[in-house]
C-alpha positions, -999 to +999 in steps of 0.1 A: -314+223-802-308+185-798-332+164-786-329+150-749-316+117-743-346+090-727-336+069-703-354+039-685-343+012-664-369-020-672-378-034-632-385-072-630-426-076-632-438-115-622-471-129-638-498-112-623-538-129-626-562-105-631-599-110-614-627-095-626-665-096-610-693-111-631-714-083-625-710-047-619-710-038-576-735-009-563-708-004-535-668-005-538-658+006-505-680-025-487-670-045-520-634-039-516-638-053-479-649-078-486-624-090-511-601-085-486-617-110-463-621-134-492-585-129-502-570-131-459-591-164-457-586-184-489-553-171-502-513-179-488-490-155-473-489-124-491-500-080-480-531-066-500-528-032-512-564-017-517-568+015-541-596+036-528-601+072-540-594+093-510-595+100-471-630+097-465-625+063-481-597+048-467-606+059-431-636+038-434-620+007-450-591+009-427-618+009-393-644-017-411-612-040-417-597-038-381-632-039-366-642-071-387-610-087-380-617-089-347-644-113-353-620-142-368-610-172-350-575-165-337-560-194-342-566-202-377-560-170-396-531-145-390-531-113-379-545-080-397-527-051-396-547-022-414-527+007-424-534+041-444-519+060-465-526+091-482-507+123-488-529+145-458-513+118-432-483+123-408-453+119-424-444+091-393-479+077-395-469+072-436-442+051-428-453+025-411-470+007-444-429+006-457-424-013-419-415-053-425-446-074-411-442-100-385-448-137-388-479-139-386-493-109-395-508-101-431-509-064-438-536-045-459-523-008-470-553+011-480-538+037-505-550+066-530-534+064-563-501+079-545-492+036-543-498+034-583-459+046-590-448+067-567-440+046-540-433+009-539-447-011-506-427-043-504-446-075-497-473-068-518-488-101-532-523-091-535-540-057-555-578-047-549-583-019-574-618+002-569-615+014-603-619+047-592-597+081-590-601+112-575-593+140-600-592+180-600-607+192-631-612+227-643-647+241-657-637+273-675-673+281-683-676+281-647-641+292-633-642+264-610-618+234-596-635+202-587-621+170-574-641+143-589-643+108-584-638+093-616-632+060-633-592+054-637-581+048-677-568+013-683-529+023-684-535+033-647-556-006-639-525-021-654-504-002-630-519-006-601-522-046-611-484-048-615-476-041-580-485-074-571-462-089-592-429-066-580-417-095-556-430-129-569-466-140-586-494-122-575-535-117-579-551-085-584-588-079-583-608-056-604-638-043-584-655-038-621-667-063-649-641-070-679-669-056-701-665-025-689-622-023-686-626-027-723-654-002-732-658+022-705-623+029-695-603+055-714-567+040-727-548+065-709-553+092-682-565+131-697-531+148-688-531+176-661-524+203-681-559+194-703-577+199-673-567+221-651-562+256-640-534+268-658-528+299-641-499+288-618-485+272-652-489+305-663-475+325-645-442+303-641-434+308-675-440+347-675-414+341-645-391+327-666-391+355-689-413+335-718-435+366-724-460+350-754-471+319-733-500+309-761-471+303-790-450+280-759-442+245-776-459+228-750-453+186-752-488+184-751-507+212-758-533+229-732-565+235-749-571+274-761-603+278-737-580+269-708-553+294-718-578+320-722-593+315-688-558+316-674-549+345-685-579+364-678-581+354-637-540+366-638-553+394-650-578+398-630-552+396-599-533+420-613-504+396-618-495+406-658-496+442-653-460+450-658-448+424-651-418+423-635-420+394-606-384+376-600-383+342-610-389+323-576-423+340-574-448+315-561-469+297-589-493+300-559-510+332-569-543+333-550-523+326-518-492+348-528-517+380-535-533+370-502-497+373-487-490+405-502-521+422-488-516+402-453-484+423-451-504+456-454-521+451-418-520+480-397-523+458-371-502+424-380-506+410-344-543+402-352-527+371-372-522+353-339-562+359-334-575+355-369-589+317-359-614+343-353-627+353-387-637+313-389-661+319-365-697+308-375-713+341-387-750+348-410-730+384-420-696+399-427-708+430-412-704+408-375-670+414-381-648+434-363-629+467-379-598+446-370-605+414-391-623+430-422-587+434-434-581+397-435-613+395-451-608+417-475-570+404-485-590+368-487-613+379-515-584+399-531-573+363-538-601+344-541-626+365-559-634+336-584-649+315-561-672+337-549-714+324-543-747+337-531-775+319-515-802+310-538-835+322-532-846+289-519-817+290-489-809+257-496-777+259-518-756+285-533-749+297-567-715+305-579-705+345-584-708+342-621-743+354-632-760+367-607-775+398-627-805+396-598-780+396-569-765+434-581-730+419-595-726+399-623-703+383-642-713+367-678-704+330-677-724+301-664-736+294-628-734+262-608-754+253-582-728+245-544-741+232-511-721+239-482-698+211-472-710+188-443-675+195-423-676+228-426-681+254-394-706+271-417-726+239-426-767+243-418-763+277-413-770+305-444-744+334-449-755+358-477-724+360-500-690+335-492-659+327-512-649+292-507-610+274-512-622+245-533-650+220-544-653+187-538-678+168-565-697+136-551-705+110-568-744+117-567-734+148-585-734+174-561-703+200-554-698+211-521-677+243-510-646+238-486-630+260-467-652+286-464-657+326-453-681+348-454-683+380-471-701+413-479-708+414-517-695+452-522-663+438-518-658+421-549-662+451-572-642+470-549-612+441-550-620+429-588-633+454-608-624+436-639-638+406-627-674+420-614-694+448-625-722+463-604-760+461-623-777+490-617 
């Protein structure tokens, strides 16, 4: 086979300064204001891009910017015009940071790391990097997905400093010391496929036809423990048993399983109601005969992200190794609170499978999307995954 041709096309970069703080800041969100201030009041004509970590983030820059800007002399600094963007947004609401400013007007674009190279925002002049990320890791001693707010490697600094340098000179300002850019900061990013699920990955390729995924010349290899894991929740859905899916199956298979079974309703009109089943509830068994099916086809798919209450009814403890709880499954535990949006939040439901984890940065993980369950069910939907201790 001949190797494939590489191809780039080299974009004009202009000298950008690079700012570091003297010491290391308790607080980048009210840090990164800040520097925005510091950069509208003392620095020419020019838009600030601000990298923040996610949606939580951005709302509150974008407020505490407009808010604050409301407190500067008219006359003698321009305009502010504080825009998001992040990839949950309106597709209309997205385009307005791509939307040519008025004389006058300085515009701040508070981005996740979607603005690092996958779009280009003209006017840029100005970069305030966080030095933070939010990544989706996989624990496969846990079976669990976490978005985590970590520090960004210095490959991904660098890239975020060069988009103020895509139209003429420009300033970017590390919200972290240069100390610790040069010793704390990994050279590059941990590719996705190192830590992640792999399942979807997976099962693409046994969709292709490529039946001994662990021998796959990968371009960079997945570790073995991830494989493993991988194979074992496919598995566990059923997925490899002869497998003979066509090849525009969905790399989605928690949410194609849950299709399958969806389609199995006796009663398909109760998908009109099932806002229903999301009703705040201490017990599955409040549920109606009509609903339990949608239950059911939910922990058909999401079986592996299954907790209980701990015994203290303050947090939950993932569906792993729960010998005292009448199902177990051998591999580690971690401890989940309940998420603070969620319609279950300061309530206490037995058993619930939750749609992801979101790690904080005092070290917590809270459950998302959330539904709660009776605990019969997952021996009954994964018997391969659970067993029943007697």
């Amino acid at each position: 086979m001949k190797a494939a041709a590489i191809l780039s096309v080299e974009g004009r970069m202009y000298p950008v300064d690079i700012h570091y703080l003297d010491e290391p800041c308790s607080d980048y969100v009210e840090q990164a204001i800040q520097t925005v201030f510091d950069i509208h009041t003392k620095e020419p004509a020019g838009d600030i891009l601000v990298f923040m970590t996610g949606r939580e983030e951005i709302e509150t820059v974008v407020s505490e910017i407009r808010e604050r800007a409301t407190t500067l002399p008219p006359n003698k600094y321009a305009e502010i015009l504080a825009l998001p963007i992040y990839a949950g947004l309106q597709p209309e609401e997205q385009m307005l940071v791509f939307e040519h400013t008025e004389r006058g007007t300085r515009k701040v674009v508070v981005a996740t790391n979607v603005a690092e190279a996958s779009i280009t925002i003209p006017g840029i002049g100005y970069v305030v990097d966080s030095g933070f990320v939010k990544l989706r890791a996989y624990n496969p001693r846990t079976g669990m997905e976490t978005l985590t707010t970590t520090a960004i490697s210095q490959a991904s600094a660098d890239q975020r400093s060069g988009r103020a340098g895509r139209i003429k000179n420009g300033k970017a300002y590390r919200l972290y010391t240069e100390d610790s850019f040069q010793k704390n900061m990994r050279q590059v990013s941990v590719p996705e496929i190192q830590r992640s699920n792999l399942a979807g990955m997976v099962l693409q390729l046994k969709a292709l036809g490529i039946e001994n995924v662990l021998r796959f010349d990968f371009m960079t290899s997945p570790p073995a423990e991830l494989m493993s894991k991988a194979l074992e929740l496919l598995y566990s859905l059923g997925a490899l048993d002869e497998f003979t899916m066509s090849r525009a199956l969905s790399v989605r298979a928690h949410l194609e399983r849950y299709l399958v079974r969806v389609l199995d309703l006796s009663d398909p009109s109760e998908l009109t109601s099932c806002t229903r089943v999301m009703q705040p509830s201490r017990s599955a068994a409040t549920a109606t005969a009509s609903t339990i099916p949608i239950l059911k086809c939910l922990v058909s798919g999401y079986f592996a992200q299954a907790a209980r209450i701990a015994p203290d009814g303050a947090h939950w403890i993932s569906a792993r190794e729960l010998t005292a709880a009448g199902i177990a499954r051998g591999q580690d535990a971690a401890t989940l609170w309940m998420h603070p949006t969620s319609i279950l939040f300061k309530q206490t439901p037995t058993w619930v499978i939750f749609h992801e984890v979101v790690e904080t940065g005092q070290g917590k993980a809270y459950m998302r999307e959330v539904t709660v369950i009776e605990p019969e069910w997952l021996e009954e939907l994964a018997p391969h995954f659970f067993t029943t201790k007697k």
